[in-house]
N, C-alpha and C positions, 0 to 999 in steps of 0.2 A: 678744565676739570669740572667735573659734577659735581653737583651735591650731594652731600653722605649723613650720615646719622657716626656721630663721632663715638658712639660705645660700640665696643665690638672689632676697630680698627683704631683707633689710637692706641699707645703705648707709652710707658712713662718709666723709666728704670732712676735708682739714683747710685750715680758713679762714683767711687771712692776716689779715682783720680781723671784726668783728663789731660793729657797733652797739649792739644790741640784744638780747643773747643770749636774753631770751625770747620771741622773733621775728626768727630772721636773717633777713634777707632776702632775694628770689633772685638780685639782683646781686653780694650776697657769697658764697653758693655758688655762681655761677657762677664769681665769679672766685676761686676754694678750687682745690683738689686733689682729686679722686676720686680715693680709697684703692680702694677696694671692689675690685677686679679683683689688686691683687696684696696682699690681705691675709689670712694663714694663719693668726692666732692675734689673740685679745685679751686683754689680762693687766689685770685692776681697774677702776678706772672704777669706783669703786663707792664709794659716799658712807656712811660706819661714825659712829655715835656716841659714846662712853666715859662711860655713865651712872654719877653718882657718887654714891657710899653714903650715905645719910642718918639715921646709928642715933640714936634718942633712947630717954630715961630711961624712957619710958611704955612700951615696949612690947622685947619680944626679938625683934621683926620688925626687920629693917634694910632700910627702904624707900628709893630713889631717886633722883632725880630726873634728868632729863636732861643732858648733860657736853658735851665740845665734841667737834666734828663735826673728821673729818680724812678723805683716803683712802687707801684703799690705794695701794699702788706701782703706776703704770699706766704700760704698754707697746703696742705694736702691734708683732708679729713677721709679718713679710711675704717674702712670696716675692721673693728678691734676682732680678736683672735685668742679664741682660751686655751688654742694649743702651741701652736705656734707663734714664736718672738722674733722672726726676724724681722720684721718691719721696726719694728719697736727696738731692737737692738743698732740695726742700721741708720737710723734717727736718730739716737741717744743726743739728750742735748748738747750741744758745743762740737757738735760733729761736723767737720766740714767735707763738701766734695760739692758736684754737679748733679742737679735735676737734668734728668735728658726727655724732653718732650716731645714725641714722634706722633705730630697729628694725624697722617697717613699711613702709619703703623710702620712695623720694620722694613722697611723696604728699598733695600737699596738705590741710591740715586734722589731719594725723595726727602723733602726738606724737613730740617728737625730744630730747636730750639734748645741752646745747652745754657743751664742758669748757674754761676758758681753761687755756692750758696753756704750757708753755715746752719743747723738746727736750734731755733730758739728753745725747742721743748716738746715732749711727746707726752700731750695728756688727754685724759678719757674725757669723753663726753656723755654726762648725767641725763637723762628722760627718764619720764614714767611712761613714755606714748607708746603705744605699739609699733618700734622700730627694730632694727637690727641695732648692737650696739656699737659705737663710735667711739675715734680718737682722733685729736686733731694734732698735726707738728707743724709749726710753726717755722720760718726760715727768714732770717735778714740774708739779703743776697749783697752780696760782699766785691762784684765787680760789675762790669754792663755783661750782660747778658748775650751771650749769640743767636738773633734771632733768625737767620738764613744760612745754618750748619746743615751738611748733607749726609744724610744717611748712610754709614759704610755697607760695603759689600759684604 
């Protein structure tokens, strides 16, 4: 694969249900939410392990092994909207469904990431700077994550 500039070809919907997170399907992205148009920022999403220490008597090496899996704190900060609520109503907090993360954009056949997730909360984000204005929602993700789910046709 090449390298890309990830704006412009990723894609990011969030799915009110999901079947099969390592295969959604395209009835359930259809009937999701496309984020992707007002989304400024992505915060974690990122699957970390805490490998735990393994020292024994044989040796001054303290080897390993693998620990349990957690994530980071994951967000989507998005460009807030004075006329339109769906993002903001799609979020409402205690909302649960699936982030569908489509690095490679819609594309059939190409690998996508489905996060089950829950909304901790949809709140605006305050500046005086010269920016567009923002909100951030907040998500505890509620299962492991699919990180090698296939884009439907």
């Amino acid at each position: 694969m090449a390298r890309f500039f990830r704006r412009g070809v990723s894609r990011t919907h969030f799915l009110p249900a999901c079947a099969n997170p390592a295969a959604p399907s395209r009835a359930e992205i259809n009937a999701g939410t496309n984020l992707t148009g007002f989304v400024a920022g992505i915060e974690g999403f990122s699957l970390n392990n805490s490998p735990i220490t393994t020292p024994d008597l044989s040796t001054t090496f303290d080897s390993q092994i693998d620990g349990p899996d957690a994530t980071d704190d994951s967000a989507l900060v998005f460009y807030d909207d004075n006329v339109s609520t769906t993002v903001r109503t799609a979020l409402a907090k205690g909302t649960a469904g699936f982030i569908l993360l489509m690095p490679y954009g819609d594309v059939a056949t190409k690998r996508c990431e489905v996060w089950p997730v829950k909304s901790t909360g949809y709140n605006d984000q305050w500046t005086l700077d010269a920016e567009a204005a923002k909100a951030r929602c907040g998500f505890a993700v509620t299962a492991v994550p699919t990180q090698n789910a296939v884009v439907p046709a």
